[in-house]
mmCIF file of the N, C-alpha and C atoms, coordinates in Angstrom:
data_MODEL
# 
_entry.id   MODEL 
# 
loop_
_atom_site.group_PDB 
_atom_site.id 
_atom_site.type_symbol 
_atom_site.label_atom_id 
_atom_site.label_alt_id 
_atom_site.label_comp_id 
_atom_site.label_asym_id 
_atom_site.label_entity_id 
_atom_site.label_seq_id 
_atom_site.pdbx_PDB_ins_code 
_atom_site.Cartn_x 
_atom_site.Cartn_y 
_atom_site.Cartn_z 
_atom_site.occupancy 
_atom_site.B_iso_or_equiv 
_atom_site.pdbx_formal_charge 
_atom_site.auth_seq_id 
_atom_site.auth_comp_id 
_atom_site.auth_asym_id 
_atom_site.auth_atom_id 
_atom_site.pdbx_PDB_model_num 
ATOM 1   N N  . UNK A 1 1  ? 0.330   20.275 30.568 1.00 0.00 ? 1  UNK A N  1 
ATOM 2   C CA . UNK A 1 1  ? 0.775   19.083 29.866 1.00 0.00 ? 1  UNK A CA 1 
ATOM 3   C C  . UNK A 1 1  ? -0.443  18.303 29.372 1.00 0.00 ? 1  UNK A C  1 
ATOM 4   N N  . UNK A 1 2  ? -0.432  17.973 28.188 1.00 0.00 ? 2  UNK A N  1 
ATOM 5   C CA . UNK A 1 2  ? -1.677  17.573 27.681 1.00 0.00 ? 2  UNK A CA 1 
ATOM 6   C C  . UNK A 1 2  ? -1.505  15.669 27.444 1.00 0.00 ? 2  UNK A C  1 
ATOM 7   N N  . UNK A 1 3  ? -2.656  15.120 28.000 1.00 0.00 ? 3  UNK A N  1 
ATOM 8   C CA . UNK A 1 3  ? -2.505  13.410 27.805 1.00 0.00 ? 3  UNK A CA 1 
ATOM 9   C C  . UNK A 1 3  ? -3.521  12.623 26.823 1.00 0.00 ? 3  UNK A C  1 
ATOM 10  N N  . UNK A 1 4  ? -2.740  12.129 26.018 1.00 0.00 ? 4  UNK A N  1 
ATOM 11  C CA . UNK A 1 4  ? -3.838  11.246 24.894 1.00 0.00 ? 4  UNK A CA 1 
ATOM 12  C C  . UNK A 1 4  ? -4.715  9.917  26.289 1.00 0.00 ? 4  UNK A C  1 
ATOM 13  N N  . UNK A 1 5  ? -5.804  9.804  25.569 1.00 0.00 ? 5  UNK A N  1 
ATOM 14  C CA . UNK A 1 5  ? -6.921  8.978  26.218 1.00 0.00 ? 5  UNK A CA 1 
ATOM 15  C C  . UNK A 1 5  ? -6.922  8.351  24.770 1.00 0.00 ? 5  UNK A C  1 
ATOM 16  N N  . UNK A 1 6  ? -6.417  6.642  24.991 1.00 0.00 ? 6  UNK A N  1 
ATOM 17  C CA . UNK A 1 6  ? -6.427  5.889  24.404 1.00 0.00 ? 6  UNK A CA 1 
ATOM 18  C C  . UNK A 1 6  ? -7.201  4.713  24.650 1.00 0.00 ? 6  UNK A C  1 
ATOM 19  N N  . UNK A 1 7  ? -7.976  4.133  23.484 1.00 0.00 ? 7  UNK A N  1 
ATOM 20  C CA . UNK A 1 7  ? -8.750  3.226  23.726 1.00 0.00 ? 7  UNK A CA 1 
ATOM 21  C C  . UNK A 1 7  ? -8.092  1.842  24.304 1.00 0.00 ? 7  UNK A C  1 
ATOM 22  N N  . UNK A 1 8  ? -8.736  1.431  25.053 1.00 0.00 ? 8  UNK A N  1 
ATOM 23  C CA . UNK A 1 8  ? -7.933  0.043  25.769 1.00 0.00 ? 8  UNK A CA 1 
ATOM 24  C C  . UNK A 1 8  ? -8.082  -1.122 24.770 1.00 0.00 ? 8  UNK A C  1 
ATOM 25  N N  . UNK A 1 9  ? -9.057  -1.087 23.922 1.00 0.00 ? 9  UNK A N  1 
ATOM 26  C CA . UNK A 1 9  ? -9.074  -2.564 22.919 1.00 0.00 ? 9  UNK A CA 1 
ATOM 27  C C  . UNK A 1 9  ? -10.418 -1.605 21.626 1.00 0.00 ? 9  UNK A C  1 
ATOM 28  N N  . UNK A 1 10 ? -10.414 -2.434 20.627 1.00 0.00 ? 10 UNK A N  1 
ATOM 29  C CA . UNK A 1 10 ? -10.835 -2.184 19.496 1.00 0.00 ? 10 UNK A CA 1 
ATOM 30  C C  . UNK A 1 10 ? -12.183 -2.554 19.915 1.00 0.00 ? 10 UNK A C  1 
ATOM 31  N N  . UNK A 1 11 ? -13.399 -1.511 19.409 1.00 0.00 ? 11 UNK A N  1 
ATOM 32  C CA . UNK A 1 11 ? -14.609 -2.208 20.010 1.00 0.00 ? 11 UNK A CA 1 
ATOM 33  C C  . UNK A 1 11 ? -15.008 -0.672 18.813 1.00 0.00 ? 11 UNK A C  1 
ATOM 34  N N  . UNK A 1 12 ? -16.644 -0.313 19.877 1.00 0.00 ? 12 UNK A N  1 
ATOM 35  C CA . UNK A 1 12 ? -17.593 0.683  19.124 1.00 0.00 ? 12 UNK A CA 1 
ATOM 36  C C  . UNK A 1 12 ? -17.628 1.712  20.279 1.00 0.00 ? 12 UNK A C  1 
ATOM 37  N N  . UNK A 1 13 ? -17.864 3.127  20.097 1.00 0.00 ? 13 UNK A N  1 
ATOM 38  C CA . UNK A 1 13 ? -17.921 4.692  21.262 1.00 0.00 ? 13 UNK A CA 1 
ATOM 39  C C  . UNK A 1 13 ? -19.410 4.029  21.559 1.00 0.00 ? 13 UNK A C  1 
ATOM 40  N N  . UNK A 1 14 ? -19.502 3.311  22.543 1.00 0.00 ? 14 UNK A N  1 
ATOM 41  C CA . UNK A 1 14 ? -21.110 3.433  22.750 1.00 0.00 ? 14 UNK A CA 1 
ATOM 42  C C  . UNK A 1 14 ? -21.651 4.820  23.581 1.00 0.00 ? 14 UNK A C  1 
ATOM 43  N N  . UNK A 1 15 ? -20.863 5.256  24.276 1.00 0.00 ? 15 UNK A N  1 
ATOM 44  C CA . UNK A 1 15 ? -21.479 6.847  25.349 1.00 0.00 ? 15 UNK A CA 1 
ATOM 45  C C  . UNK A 1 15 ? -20.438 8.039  25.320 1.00 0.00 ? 15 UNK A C  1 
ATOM 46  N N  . UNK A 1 16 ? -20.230 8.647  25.215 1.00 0.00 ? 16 UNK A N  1 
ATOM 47  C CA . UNK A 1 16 ? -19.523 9.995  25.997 1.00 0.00 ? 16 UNK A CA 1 
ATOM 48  C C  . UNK A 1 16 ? -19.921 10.615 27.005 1.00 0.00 ? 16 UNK A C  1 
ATOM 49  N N  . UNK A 1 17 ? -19.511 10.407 27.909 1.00 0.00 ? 17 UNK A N  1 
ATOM 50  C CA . UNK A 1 17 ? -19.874 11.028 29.414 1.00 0.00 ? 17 UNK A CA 1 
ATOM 51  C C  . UNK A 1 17 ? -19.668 12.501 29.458 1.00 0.00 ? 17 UNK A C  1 
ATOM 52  N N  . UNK A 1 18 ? -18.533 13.080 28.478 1.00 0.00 ? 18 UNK A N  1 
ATOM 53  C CA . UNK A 1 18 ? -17.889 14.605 28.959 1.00 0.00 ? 18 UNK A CA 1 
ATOM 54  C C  . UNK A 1 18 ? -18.463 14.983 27.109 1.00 0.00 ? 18 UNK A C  1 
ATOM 55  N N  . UNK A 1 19 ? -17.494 16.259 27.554 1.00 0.00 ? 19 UNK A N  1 
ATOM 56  C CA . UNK A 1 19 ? -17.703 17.118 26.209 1.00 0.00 ? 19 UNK A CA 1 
ATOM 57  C C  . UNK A 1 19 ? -16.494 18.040 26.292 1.00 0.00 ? 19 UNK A C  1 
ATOM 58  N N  . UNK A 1 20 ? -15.965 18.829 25.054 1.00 0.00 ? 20 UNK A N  1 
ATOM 59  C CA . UNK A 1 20 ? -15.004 19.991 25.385 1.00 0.00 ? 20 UNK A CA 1 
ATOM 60  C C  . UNK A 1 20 ? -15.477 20.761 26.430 1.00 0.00 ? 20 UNK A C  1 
ATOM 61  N N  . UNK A 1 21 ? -14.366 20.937 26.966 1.00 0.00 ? 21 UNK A N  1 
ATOM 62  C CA . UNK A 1 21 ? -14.068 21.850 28.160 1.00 0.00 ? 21 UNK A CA 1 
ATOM 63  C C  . UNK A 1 21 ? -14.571 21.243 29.798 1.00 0.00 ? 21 UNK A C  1 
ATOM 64  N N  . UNK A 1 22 ? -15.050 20.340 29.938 1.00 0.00 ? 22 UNK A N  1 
ATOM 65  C CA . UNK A 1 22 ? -14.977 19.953 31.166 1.00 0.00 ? 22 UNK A CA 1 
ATOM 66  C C  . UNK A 1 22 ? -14.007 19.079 32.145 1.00 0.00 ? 22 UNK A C  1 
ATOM 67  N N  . UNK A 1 23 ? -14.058 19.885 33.142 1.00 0.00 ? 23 UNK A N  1 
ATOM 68  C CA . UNK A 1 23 ? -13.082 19.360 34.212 1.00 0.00 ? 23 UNK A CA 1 
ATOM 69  C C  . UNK A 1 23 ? -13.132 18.254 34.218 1.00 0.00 ? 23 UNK A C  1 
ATOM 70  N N  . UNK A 1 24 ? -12.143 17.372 34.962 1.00 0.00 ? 24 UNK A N  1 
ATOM 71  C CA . UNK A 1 24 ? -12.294 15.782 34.917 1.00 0.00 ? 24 UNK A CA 1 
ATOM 72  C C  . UNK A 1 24 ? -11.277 15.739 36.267 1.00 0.00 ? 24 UNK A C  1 
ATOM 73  N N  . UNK A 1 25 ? -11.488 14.590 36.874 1.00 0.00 ? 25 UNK A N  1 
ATOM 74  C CA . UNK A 1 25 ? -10.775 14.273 37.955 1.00 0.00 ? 25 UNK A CA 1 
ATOM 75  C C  . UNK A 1 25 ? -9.812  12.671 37.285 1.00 0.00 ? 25 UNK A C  1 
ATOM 76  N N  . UNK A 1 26 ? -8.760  12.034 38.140 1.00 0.00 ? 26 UNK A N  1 
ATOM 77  C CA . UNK A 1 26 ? -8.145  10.993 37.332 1.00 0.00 ? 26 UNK A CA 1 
ATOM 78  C C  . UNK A 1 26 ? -9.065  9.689  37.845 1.00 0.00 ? 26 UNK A C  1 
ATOM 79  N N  . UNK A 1 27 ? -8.898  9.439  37.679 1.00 0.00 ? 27 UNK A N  1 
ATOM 80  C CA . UNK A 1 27 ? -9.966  7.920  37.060 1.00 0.00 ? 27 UNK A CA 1 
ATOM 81  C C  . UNK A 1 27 ? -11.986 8.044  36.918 1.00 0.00 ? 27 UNK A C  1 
ATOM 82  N N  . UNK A 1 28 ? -11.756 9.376  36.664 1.00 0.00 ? 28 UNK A N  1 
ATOM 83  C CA . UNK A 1 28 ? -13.411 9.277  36.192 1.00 0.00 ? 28 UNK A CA 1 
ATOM 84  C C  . UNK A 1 28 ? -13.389 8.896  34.515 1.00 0.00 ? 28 UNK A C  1 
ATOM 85  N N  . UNK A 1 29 ? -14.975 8.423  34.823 1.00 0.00 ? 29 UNK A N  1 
ATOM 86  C CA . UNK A 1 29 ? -15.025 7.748  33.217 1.00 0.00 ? 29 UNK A CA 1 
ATOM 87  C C  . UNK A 1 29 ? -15.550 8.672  32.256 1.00 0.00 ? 29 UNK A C  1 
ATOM 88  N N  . UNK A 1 30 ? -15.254 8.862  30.918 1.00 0.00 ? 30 UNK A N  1 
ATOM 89  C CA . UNK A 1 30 ? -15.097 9.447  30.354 1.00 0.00 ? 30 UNK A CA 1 
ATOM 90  C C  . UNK A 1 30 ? -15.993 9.104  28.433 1.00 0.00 ? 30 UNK A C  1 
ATOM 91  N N  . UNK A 1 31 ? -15.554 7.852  28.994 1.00 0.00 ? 31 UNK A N  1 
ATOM 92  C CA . UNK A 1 31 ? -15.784 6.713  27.137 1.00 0.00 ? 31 UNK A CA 1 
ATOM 93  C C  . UNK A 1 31 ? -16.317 6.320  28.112 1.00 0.00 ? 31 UNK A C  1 
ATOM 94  N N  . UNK A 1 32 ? -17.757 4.835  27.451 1.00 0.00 ? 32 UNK A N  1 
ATOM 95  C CA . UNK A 1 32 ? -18.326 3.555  27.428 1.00 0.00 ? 32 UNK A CA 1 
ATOM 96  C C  . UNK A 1 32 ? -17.385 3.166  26.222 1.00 0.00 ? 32 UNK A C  1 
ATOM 97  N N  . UNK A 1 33 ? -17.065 1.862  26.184 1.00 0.00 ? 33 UNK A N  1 
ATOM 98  C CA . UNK A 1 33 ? -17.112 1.460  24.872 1.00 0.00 ? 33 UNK A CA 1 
ATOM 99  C C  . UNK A 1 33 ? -17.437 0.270  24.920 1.00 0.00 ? 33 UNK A C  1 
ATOM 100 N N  . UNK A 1 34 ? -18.236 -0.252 23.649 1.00 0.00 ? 34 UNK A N  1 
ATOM 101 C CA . UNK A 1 34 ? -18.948 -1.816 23.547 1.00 0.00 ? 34 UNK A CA 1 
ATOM 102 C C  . UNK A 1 34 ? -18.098 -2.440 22.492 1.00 0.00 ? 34 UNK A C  1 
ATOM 103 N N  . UNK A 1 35 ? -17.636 -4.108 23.175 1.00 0.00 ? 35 UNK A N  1 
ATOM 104 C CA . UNK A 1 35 ? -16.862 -4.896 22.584 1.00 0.00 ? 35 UNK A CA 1 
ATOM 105 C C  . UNK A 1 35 ? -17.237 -6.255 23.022 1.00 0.00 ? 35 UNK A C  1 
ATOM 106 N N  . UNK A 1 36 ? -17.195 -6.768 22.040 1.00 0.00 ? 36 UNK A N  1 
ATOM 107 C CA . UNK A 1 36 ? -17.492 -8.467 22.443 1.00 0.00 ? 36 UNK A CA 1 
ATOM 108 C C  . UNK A 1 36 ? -18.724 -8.094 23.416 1.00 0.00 ? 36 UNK A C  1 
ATOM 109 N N  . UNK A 1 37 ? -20.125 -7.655 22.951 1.00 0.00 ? 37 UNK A N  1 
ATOM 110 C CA . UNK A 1 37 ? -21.077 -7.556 23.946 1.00 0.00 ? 37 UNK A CA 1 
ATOM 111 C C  . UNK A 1 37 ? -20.634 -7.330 25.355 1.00 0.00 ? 37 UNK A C  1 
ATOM 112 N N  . UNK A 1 38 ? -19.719 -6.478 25.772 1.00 0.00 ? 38 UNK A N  1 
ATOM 113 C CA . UNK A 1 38 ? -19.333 -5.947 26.992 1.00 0.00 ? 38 UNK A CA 1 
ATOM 114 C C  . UNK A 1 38 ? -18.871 -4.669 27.157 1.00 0.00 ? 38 UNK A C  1 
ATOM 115 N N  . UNK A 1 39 ? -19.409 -3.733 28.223 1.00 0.00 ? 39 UNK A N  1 
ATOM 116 C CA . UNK A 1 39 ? -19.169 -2.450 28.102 1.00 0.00 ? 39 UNK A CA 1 
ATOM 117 C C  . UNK A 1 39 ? -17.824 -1.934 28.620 1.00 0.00 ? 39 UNK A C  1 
ATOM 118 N N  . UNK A 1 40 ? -16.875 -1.769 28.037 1.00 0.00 ? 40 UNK A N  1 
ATOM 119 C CA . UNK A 1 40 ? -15.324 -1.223 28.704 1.00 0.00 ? 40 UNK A CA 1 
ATOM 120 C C  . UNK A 1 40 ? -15.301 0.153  28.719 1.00 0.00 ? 40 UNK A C  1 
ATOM 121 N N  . UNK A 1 41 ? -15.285 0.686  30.430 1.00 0.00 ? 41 UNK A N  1 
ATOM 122 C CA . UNK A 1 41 ? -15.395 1.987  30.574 1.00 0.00 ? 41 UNK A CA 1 
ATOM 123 C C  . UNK A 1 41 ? -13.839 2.679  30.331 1.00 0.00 ? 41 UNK A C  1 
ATOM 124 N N  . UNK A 1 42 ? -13.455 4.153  29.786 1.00 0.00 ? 42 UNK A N  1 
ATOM 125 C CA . UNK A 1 42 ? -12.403 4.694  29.442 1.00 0.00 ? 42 UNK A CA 1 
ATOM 126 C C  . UNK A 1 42 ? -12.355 5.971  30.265 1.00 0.00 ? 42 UNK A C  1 
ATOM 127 N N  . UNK A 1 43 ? -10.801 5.661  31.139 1.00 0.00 ? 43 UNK A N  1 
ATOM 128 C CA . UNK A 1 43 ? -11.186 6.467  32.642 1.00 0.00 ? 43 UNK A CA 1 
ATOM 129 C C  . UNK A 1 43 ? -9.968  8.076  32.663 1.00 0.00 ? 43 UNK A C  1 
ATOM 130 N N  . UNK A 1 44 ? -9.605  8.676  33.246 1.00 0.00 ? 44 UNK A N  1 
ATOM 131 C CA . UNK A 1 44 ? -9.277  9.538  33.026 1.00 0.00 ? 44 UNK A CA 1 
ATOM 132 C C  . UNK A 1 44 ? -7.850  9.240  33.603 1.00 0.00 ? 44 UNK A C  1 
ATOM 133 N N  . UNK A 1 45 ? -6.518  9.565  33.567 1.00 0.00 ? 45 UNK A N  1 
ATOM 134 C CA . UNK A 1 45 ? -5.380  9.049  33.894 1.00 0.00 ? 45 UNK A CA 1 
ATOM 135 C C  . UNK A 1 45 ? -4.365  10.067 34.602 1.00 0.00 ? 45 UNK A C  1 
ATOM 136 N N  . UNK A 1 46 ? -5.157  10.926 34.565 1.00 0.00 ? 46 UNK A N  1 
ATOM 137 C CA . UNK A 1 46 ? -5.204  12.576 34.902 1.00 0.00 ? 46 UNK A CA 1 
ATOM 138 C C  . UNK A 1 46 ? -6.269  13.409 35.489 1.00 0.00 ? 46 UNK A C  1 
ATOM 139 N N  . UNK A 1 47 ? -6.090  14.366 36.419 1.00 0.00 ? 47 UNK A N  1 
ATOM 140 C CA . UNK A 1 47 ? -7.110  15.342 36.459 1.00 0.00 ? 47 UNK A CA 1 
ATOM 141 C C  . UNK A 1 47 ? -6.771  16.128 34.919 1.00 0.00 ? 47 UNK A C  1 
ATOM 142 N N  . UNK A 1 48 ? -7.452  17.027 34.883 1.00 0.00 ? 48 UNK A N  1 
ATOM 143 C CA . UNK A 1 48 ? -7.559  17.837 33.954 1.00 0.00 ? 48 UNK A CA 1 
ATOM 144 C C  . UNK A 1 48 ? -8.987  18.249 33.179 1.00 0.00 ? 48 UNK A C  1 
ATOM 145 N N  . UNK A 1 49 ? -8.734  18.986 32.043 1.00 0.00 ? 49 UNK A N  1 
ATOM 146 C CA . UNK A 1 49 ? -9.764  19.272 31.542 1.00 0.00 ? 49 UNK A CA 1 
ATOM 147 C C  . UNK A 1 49 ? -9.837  18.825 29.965 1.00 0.00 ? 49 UNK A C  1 
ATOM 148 N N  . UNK A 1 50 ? -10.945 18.547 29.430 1.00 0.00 ? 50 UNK A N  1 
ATOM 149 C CA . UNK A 1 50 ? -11.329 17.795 28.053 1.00 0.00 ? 50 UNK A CA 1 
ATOM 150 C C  . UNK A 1 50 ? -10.862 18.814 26.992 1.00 0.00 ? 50 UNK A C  1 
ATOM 151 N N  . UNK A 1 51 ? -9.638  18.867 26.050 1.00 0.00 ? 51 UNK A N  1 
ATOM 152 C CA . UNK A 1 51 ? -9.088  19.859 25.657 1.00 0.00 ? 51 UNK A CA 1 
ATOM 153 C C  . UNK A 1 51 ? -10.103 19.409 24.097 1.00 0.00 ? 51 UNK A C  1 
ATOM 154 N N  . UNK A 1 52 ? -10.297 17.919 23.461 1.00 0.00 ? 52 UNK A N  1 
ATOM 155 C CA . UNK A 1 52 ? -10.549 17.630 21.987 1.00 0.00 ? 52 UNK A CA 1 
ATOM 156 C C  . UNK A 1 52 ? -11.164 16.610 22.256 1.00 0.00 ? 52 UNK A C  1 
ATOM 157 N N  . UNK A 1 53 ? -12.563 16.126 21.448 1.00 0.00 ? 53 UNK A N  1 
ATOM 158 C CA . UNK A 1 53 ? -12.712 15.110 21.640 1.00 0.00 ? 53 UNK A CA 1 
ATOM 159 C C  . UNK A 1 53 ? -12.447 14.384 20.600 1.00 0.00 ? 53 UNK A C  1 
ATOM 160 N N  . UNK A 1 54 ? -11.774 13.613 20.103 1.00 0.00 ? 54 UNK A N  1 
ATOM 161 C CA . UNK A 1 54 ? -11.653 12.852 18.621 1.00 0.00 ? 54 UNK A CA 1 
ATOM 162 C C  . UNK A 1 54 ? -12.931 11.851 17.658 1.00 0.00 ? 54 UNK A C  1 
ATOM 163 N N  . UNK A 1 55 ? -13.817 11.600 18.784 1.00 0.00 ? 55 UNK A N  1 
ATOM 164 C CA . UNK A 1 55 ? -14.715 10.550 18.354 1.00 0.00 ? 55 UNK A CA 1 
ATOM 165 C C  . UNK A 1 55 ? -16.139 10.783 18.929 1.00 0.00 ? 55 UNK A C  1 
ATOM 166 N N  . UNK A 1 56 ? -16.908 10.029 18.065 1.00 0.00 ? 56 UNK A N  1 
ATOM 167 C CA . UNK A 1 56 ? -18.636 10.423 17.728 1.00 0.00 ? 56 UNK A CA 1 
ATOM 168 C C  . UNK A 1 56 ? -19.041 8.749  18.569 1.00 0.00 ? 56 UNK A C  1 
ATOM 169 N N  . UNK A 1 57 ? -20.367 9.391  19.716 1.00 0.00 ? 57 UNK A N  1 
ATOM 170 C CA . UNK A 1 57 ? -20.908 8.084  19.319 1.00 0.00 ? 57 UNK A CA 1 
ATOM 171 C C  . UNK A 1 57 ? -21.371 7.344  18.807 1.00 0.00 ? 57 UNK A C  1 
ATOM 172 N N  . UNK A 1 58 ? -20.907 5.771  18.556 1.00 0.00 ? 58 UNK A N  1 
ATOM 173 C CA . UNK A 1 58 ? -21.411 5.064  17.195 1.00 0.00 ? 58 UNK A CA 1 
ATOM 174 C C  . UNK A 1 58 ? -20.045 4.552  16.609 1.00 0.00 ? 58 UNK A C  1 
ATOM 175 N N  . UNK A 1 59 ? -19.139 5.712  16.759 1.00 0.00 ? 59 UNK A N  1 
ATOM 176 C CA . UNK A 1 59 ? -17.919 5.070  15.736 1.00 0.00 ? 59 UNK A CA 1 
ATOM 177 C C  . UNK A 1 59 ? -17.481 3.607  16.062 1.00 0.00 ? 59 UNK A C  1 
ATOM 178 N N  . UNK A 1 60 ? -16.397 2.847  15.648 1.00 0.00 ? 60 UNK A N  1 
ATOM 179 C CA . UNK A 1 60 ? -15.734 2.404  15.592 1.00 0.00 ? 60 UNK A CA 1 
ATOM 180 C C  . UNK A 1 60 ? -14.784 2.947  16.129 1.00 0.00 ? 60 UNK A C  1 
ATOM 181 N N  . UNK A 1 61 ? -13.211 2.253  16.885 1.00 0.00 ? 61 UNK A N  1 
ATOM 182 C CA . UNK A 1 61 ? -12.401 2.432  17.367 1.00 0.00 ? 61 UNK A CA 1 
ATOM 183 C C  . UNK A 1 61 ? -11.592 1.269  17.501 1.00 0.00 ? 61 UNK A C  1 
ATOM 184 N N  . UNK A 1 62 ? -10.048 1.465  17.004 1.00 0.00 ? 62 UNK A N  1 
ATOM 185 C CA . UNK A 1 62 ? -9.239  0.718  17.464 1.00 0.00 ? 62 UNK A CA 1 
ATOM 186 C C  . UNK A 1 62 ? -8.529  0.708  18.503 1.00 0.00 ? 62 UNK A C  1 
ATOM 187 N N  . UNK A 1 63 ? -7.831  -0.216 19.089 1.00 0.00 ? 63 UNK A N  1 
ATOM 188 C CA . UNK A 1 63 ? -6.996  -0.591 20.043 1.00 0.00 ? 63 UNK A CA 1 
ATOM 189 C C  . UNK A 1 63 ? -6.123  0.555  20.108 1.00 0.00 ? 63 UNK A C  1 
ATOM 190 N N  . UNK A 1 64 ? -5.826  1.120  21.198 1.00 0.00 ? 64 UNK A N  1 
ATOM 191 C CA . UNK A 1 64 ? -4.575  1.962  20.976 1.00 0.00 ? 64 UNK A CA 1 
ATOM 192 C C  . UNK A 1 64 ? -4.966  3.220  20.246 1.00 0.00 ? 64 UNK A C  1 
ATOM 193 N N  . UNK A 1 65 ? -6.158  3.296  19.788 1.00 0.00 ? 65 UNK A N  1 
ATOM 194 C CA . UNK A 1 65 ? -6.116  4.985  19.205 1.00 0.00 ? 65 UNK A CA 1 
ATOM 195 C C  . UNK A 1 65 ? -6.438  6.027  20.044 1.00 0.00 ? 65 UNK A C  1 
ATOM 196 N N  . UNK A 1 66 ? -6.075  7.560  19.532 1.00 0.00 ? 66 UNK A N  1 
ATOM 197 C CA . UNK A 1 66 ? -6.476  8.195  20.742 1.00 0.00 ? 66 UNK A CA 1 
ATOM 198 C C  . UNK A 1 66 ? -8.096  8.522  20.694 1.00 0.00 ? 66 UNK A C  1 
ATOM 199 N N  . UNK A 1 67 ? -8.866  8.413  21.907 1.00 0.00 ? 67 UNK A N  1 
ATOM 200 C CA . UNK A 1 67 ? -9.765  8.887  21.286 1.00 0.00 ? 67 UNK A CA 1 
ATOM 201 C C  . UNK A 1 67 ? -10.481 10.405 21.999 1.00 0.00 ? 67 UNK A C  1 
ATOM 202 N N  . UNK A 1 68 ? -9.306  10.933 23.456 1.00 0.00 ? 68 UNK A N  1 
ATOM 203 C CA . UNK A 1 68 ? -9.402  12.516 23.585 1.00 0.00 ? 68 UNK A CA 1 
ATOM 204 C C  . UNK A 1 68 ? -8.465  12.796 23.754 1.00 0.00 ? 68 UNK A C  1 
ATOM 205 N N  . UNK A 1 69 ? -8.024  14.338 24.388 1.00 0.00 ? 69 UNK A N  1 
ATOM 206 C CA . UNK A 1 69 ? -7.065  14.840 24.625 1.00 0.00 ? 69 UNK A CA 1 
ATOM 207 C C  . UNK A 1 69 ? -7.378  15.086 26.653 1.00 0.00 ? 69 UNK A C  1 
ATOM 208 N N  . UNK A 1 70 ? -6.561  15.115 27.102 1.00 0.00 ? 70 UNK A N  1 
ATOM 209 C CA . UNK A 1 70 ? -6.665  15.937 28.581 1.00 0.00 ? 70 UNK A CA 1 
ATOM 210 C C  . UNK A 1 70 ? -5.776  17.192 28.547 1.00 0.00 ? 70 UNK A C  1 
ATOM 211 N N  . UNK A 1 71 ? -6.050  18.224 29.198 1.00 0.00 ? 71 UNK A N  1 
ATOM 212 C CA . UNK A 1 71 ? -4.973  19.042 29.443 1.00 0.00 ? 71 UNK A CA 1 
ATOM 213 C C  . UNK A 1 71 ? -4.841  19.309 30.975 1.00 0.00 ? 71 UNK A C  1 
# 
């Protein structure tokens, strides 16, 4: 069963911790993201593994978008 990883608020990808294909446990972090000069970490909600990543660091990101996949 595969789970969207959605950004918690509109900000910038400041880090990627993972990459395709790595394992993940549920609440490891996954995203940094920088907003309002504060870093909001993006945690895993699932074990699983990093099936897509949707986003580059640097981008932009809105509220609510996805920005990986879990499987």
């Amino acid at each position: 069963m595969a789970e969207d990883i959605l950004a918690p608020m509109s900000g910038n990808i400041w880090k990627i911790l993972v990459k395709e294909g790595d394992k993940v446990s549920r609440d490891d972090e996954l995203i940094i993201m920088e907003a309002m000069k504060m870093e909001i970490p993006v945690v895993a909600t699932i074990d699983g593994t990093v099936k897509t990543l949707l986003v580059k660091e640097g981008e932009p990101s809105e509220a609510d978008s996805v920005l990986l996949i879990l499987e």
